[in-house]
C-alpha positions as CSV (number, residue, x, y, z in Angstrom):
1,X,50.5,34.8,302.5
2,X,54.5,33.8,302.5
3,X,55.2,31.0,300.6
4,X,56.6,27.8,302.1
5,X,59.3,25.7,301.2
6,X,56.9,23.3,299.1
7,X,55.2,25.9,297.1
8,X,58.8,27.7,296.7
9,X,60.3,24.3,295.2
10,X,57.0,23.8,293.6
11,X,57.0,26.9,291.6
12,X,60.7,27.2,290.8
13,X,60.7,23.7,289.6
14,X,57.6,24.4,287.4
15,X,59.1,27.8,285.6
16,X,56.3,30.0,287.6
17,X,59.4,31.8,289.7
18,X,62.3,31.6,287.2
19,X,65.8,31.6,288.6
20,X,68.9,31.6,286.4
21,X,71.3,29.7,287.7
22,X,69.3,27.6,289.3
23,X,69.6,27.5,292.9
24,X,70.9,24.3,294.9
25,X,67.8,24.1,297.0
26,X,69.2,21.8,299.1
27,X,71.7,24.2,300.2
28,X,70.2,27.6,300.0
29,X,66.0,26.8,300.5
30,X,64.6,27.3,304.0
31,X,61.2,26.8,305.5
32,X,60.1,30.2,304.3
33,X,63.0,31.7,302.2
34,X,65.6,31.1,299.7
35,X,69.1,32.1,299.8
36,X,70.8,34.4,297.3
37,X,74.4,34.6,296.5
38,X,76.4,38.1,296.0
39,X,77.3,38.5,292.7
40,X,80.7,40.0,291.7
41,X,80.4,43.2,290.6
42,X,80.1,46.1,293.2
43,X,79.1,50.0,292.8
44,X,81.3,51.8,295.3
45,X,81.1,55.6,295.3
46,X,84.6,57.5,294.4
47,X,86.0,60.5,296.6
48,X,84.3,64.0,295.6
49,X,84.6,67.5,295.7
50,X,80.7,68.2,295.5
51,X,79.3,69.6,298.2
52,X,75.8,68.0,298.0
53,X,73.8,65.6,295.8
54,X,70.9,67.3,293.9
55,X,68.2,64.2,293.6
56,X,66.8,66.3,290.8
57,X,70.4,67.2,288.7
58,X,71.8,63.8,287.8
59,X,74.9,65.8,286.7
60,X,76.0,66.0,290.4
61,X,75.8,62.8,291.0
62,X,76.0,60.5,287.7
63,X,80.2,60.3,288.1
64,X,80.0,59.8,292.0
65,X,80.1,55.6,291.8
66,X,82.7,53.3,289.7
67,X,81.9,49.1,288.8
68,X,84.5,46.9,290.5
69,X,84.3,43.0,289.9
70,X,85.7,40.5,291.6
71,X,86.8,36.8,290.7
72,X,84.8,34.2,292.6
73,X,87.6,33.5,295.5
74,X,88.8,37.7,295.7
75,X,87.2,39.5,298.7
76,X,85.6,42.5,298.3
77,X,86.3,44.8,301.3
78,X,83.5,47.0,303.1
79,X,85.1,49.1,305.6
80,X,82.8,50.5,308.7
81,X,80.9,53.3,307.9
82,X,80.6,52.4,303.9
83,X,78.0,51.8,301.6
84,X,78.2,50.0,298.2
85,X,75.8,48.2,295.8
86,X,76.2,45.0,295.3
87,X,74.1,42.4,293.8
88,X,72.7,38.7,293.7
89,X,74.4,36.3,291.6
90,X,70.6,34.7,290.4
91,X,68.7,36.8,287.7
92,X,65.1,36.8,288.8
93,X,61.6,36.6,287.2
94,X,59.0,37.2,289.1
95,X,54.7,36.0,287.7
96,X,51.9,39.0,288.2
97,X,51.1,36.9,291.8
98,X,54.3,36.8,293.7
99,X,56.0,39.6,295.5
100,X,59.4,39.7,297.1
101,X,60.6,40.7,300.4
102,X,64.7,41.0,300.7
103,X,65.5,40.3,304.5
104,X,69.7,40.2,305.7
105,X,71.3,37.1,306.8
106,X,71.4,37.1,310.5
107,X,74.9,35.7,311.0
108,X,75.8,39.0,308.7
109,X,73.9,41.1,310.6
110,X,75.6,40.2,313.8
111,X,78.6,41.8,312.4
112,X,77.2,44.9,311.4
113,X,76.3,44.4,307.7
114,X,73.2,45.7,306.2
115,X,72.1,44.1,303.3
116,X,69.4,46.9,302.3
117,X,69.0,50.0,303.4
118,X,65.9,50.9,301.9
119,X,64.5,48.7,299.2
120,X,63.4,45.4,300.4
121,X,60.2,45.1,298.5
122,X,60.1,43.2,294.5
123,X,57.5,43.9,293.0
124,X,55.3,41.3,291.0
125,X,56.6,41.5,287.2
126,X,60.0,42.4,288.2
127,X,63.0,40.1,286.1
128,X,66.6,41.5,286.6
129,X,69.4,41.1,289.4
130,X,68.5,42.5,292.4
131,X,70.8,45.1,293.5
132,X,71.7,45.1,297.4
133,X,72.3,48.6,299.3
134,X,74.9,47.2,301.9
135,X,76.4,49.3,304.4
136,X,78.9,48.1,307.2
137,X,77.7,49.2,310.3
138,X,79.8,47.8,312.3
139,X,83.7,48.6,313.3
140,X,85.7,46.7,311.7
141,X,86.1,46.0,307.7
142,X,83.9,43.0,306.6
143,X,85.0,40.7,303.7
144,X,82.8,39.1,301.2
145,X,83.0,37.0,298.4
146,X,81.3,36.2,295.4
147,X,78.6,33.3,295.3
148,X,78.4,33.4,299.4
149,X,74.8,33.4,300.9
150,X,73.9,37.2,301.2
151,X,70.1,37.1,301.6
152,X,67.4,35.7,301.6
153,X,64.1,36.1,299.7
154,X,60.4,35.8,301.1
155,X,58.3,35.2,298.5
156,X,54.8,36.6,299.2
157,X,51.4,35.9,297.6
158,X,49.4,38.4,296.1
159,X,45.7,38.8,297.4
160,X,45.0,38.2,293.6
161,X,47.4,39.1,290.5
162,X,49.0,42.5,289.9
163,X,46.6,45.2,287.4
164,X,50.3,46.1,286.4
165,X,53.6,44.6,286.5
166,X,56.9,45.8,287.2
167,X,58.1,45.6,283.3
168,X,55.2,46.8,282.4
169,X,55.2,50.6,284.4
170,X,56.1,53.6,282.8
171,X,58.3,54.7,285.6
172,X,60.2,51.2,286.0
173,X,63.5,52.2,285.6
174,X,65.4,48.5,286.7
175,X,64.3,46.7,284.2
176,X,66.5,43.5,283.2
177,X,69.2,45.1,285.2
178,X,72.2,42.6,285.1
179,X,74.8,44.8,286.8
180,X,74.1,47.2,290.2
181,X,73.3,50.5,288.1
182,X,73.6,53.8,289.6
183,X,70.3,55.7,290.9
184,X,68.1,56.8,288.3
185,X,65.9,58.8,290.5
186,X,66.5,62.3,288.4
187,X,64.4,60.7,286.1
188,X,61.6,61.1,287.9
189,X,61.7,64.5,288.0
190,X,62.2,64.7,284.4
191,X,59.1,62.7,283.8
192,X,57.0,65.5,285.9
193,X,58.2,68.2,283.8
């Protein structure tokens, strides 16, 4: 069941869905979603010489992405055919009920920007920034600025309360992130040795 408006207000206002800073829901709530705003720091990937990235080596790709960070009024550039991290402003906690689902701004959308690539799913249990995979589609370069409407998040209710919660997973590896971290997918691999 997606939440509505009421039970989204409802629940921030009680502490159930925590949200730090605390969103202007008179500007940023709609009738099924909330509005985040980007952050200012940004994961852009640097030029290389490698000629692949090995998912299982983290060695060929832990140097391949530097943190940039912007003041609030400085645009941060994504030219066409790019693909940086970036990441909401709000720090979110999430209860064992209430899931997640990232969905682009449609007005961005329109000009070619993808707000996630892959991974618009939060689990239930999840605190942290959410990092956002955005890639410019489009032909020309796109500006954005920190603390602009980037998103917007559907919050979903669980057919009952997670057995197991985000935090809580042995394989989390996003946990309390405050800053849009590099993949740590080699760990997996590690883990099944």
């Amino acid at each position: 069941m997606i939440l509505s408006d009421r039970e989204i207000k409802k629940y921030i206002k009680s502490g159930k869905i925590k949200i730090n800073p605390m969103p202007d829901l008179k500007k940023q709530l709609g009738s099924t979603s909330l509005d985040m705003r980007l952050g200012s720091k940004f994961r852009v990937f640097s030029r290389t010489e490698n000629a692949f990235i090995d998912i299982k080596d983290e060695k060929t790709f832990l140097n391949l992405t530097e943190m940039v960070e912007k003041k609030d009024n400085e645009p941060f550039i994504v030219h066409p055919g790019e693909f940086i991290l970036g990441m909401t402003k709000e720090f979110v906690e999430l209860p064992e009920d209430i899931a997640v689902r990232i969905d682009g701004k449609s007005s961005l959308g329109r000009l070619g920007l993808v707000i996630h690539s892959t991974a618009g799913h939060v689990d239930p249990g999840f605190s942290g920034n959410i990092t956002l995979e955005i890639a410019n589609i489009g032909n020309l370069p796109i500006l954005l600025y920190p603390n602009m409407n980037i998103c917007q998040f559907v919050f979903e209710m669980l057919s009952s309360p997670a057995e197991v919660l985000y935090k809580n997973k042995k394989t989390a590896k996003y946990v309390n992130q405050k800053n849009p971290g590099a993949s740590k997918i080699a760990e997996e691999w590690k883990k099944k040795k």
